[in-house]
N, C-alpha and C positions, 0 to 999 in steps of 0.2 A: 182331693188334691189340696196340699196348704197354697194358704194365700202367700203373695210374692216375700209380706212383713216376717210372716211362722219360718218361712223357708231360708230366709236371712238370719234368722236367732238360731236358728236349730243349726244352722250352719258352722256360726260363729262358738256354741257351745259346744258342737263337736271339736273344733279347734283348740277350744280353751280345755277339752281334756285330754290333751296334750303336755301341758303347761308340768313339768316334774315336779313334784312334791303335793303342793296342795289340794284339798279337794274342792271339786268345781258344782257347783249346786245352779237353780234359774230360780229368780224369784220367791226364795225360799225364806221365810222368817230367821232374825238373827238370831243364833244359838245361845244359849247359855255362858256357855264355855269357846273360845276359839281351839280346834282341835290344835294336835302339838304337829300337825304337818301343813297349818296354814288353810284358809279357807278362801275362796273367789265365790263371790253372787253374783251370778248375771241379773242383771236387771232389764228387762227388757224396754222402758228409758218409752221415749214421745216420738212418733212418728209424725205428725205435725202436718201442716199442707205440704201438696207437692212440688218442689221448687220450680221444675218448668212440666209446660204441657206443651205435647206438640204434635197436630193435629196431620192425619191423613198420612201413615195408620196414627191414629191415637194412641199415645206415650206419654206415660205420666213419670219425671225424674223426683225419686224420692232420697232424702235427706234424713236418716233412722241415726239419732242419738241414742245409743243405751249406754249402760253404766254400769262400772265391774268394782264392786266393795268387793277390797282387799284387807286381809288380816292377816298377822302375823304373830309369834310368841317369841320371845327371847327373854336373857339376864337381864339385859342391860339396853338403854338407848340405842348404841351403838351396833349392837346383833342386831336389835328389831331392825332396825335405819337398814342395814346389810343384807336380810333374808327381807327386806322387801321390794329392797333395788334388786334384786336377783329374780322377783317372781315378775315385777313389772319389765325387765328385760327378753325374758321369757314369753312373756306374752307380746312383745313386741316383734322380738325373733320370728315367732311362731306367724304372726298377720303378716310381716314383710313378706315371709317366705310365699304364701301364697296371696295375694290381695282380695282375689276374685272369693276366694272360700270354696275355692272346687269349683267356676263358674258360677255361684249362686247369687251373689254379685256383682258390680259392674268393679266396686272401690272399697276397700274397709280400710283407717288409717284409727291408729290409736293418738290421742291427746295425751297433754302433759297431765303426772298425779292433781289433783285436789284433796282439799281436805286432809289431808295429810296431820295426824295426830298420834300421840299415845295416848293409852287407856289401860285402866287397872281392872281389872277383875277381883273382887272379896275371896280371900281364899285362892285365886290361882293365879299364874305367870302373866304378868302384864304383856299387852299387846299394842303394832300401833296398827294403824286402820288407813287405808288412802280410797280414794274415787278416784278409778279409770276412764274417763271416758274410752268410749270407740264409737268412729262414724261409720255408717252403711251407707254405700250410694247405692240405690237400683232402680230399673226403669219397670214399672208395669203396663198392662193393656187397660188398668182400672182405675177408677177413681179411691178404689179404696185398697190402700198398699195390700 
């Protein structure tokens, strides 16, 4: 049986392949190349102390930050800036629709981009790159999400 933290990621990843276009990877080293349909890394980000406990039955409310590097290829500025408001809408679309993540759950709410940049690739189509955050609330019976 995953722990309450596995069962929140693996949740949250099934969701994010959903997301049209891009491919969705966990934790995976950055590639070479940004493929031409766009790539999401979930990152599975600090699960940190539990923000409340609360005792009889014992309930630990947990606070899971992860982090979704995003990329994108386009011409120009202006495509990349466009095909990446498009992937980060998507994925918000996608979390409002359900919050819980199928019940797995209590909350998951996306943050604004960071980091938001372009990048050139030697040889291939420049790309820009942003950080997702997404928060996970959930309660477990443990001390350790």
């Amino acid at each position: 049986m995953p722990t309450r933290h596995e069962a929140a990621l693996a949740a949250l990843f099934v969701r994010l392949e959903g997301v049209p276009g891009p491919k969705v990877l966990r934790n995976a080293e950055l590639p070479q190349t940004v493929p031409a349909e766009g790539l999401i890394i979930l990152r599975d980000g600090v699960i940190g102390e539990p923000e409340d406990v609360t005792l009889s039955p014992v309930s630990y409310a947990w606070r899971h930050r992860t982090e979704l590097e995003m990329f994108v290829r386009g011409d120009d500025p202006a495509s990349r800036s466009a095909k990446l408001d498009e992937v980060i809408s998507a994925v918000e679309q996608l979390i409002a629709a359900d919050r819980t993540l199928g019940g797995v759950v209590d909350h998951c709410e996306a943050g604004p981009p960071e980091e938001v940049e372009d990048l050139a690739q030697e040889g291939a189509q420049s790309f820009r790159a942003a950080i997702l955050p997404v928060i996970l609330h959930y309660t477990s019976d443990a001390s350790v999400a």
